[in-house]
N, C-alpha and C positions, 0 to 999 in steps of 0.2 A: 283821506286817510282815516278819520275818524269824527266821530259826532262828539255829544254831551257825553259825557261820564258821572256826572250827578256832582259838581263841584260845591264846592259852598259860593250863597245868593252872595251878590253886594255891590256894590263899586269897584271900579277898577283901581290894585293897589300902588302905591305911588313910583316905583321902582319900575315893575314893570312897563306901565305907562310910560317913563320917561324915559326908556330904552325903545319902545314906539315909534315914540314921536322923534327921537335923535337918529334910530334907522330907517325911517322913512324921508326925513326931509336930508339926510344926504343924499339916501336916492336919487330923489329929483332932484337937487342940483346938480349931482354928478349926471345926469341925463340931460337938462337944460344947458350946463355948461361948456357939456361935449360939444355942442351947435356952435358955442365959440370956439372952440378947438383947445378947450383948457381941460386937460385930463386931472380930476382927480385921482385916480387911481393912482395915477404915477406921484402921487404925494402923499397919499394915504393908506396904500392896499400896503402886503408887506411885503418887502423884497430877502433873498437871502443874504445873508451877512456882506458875503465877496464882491455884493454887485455894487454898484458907483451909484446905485436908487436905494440901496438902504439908509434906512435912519431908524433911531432906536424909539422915536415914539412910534412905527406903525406897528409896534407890540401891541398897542390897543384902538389903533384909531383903526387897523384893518377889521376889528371885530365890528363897525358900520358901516362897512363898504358891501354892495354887494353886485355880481353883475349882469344881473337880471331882473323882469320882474317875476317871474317864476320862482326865482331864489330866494328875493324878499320875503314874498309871500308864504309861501312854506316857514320858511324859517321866524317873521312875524309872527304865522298861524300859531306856531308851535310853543312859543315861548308867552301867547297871550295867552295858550291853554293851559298849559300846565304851568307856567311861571308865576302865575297869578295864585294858584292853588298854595306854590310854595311858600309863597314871599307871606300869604295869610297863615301860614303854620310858623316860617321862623323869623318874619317881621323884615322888612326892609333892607337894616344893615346886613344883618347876615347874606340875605338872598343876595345881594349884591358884591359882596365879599365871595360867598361860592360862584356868581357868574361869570365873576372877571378872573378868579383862581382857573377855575374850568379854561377859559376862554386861554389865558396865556397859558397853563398848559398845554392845550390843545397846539398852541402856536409853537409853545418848546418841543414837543416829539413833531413838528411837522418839521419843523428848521433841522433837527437831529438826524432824521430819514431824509432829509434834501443831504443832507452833509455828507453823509453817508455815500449817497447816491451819485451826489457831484462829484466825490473823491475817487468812485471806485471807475467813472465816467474820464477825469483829466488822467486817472492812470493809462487808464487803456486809447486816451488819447496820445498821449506821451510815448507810448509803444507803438502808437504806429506812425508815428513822426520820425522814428528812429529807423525805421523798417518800410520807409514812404516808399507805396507804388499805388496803381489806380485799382490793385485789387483791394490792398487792406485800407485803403481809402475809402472803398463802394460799401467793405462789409463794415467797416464803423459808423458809418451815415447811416447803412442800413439796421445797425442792431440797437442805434441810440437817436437815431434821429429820422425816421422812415418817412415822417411828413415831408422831408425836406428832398426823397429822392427822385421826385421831378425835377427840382429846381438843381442838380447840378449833375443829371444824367448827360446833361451836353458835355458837360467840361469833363467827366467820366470816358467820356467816347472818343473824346478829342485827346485827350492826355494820353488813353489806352493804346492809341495809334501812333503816338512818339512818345514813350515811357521816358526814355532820359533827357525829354525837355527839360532845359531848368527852370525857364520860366513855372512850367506847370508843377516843378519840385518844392518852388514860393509861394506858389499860389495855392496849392493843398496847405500847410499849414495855417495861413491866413484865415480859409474857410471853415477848419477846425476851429482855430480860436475864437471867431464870429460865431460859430454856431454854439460851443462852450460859452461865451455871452449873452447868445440869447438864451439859453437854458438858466442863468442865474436869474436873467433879468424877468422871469414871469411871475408877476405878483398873486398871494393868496388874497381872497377876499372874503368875507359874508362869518356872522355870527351862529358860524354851524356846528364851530368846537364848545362854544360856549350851552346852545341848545342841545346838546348832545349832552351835555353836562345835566343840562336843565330835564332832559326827558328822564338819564338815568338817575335821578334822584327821585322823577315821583314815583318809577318803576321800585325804589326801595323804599320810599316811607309808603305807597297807596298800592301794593305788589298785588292785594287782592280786588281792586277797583277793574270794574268791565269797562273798556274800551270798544266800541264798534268799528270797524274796519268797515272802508267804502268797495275798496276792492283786493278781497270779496267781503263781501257785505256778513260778515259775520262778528261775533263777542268773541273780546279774549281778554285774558286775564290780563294786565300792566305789565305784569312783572315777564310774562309771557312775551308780549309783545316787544321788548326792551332788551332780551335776551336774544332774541331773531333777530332786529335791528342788528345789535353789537356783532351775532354771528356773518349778516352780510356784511357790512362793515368790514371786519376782519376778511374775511374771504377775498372782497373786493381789493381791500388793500395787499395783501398778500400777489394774488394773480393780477396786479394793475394793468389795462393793457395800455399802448399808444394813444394818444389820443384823448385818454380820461383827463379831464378839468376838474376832474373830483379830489378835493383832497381828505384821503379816505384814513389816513393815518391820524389828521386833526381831529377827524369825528371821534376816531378811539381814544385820543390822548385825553378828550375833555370827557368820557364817562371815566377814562383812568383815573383820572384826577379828582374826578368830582364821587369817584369809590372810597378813596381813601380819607377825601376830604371829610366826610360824610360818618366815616367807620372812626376819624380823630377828637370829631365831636363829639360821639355817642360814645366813647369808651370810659366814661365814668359812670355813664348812667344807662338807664332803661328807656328804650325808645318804643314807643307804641305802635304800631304799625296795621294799617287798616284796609 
């Protein structure tokens, strides 16, 4: 993604390090302990409100979960580069105070657009429970759940071929309701609303610092780079398709948050910007 951008020398500052060290080593337990068959996630990642897996502390304990190491890593990379730069401009507390603001933001417009989504989802499940046959059955699986139409293209063919089975009139809504289930039940994970928070803050205090991009391999201004970010982001989130594990709404919500955070601090004074 990128190289050095000319930070200031020193030690690593103590905030960011110990957000390192506490997303790293849940890592590896939650990968050691998968082997016994004890999921962290399912106790830590976050769930949406309605699921029977939520709990109110994984507003913060999902910002060190992550499901990858590809995920880790990026998101480690990203928060040693530029986090460290921050935390030596506004000292510890603060850095800390914008991370976890970022971070639950990012968590609250993600839960918001789940809401949203699951609402306008149980509606138009509700409409076709009212209106059950195996066609507006095939095309709700198919318009909210496409993964899943191997798995009940049998029961589709089979029901299609006696429509007023009632057996098969029970058993369509049961299949709704399990798959409306498993849609709450897919947990967020990984400190990526909070790092999003963390990149757009040094894109506004270091907006004229050069960045190298690996690929391609060119200079660009932070502020540049940070404004492209946010435009994929958005873009992404917008045209979501099937199948994205991305949650592309938490990215925006924590530079949202960490905009105004940022714009609430500086408005008494003069910020320097370099």
């Amino acid at each position: 993604m990128f190289e050095r951008f000319g930070a200031r020398e020193g030690s690593m500052p103590p905030a960011v390090l110990n957000l390192l060290i506490i997303n790293v080593i849940l890592y590896l337990a939650t990968t050691l302990l998968a082997g016994s068959g004890i999921d962290l996630v399912k106790y830590l990642g976050l769930y949406y409100p309605g699921s029977e897996l939520f709990q109110p502390y994984q507003l913060i304990t999902h910002m060190f979960m992550h499901g990858s190491l590809s995920h880790i890593f990026f998101n480690m990379f990203a928060l040693w580069m530029f986090g460290r730069v921050l935390e030596s401009v506004w000292g510890s507390r603060r850095f800390l105070v914008y991370y976890f603001v970022t971070g639950l933001g990012a968590a609250g417009l993600h839960l918001l657009v789940n809401a949203l989504s699951i609402g306008s989802m149980a509606n138009e499940a509700q409409a076709v429970i009212n209106t059950l046959s195996p066609d507006t059955f095939a095309e709700f699986v198919k318009h909210r759940f496409p993964e899943f139409q191997s798995q009940v293209s049998d029961f589709i063919s089979s029901w299609a071929s006696d429509a007023n089975n009632p057996g098969y009139l029970e058993q369509a809504p049961e299949y709704i309701r399990q798959l409306m289930q498993h849609r709450m039940n897919i947990p967020t994970v990984g400190a990526s609303g909070a790092v999003f928070g963390v990149l757009l803050a040094f894109g506004m205090l270091f907006p004229n610092t050069q960045l190298m991009l690996l690929f391609p391999p060119i200079p660009i201004k932070a502020k540049w780079f940070v404004l492209g970010y946010g435009a994929i982001e958005f873009v992404s989130a917008i045209w979501n398709q099937p199948g994205d594990n991305v949650a592309h709404f938490a990215h925006l919500g924590g530079m949202i948050f960490g905009f105004f955070l940022i714009k609430y601090w500086n408005r008494n004074k003069r910020q320097q910007f370099y």
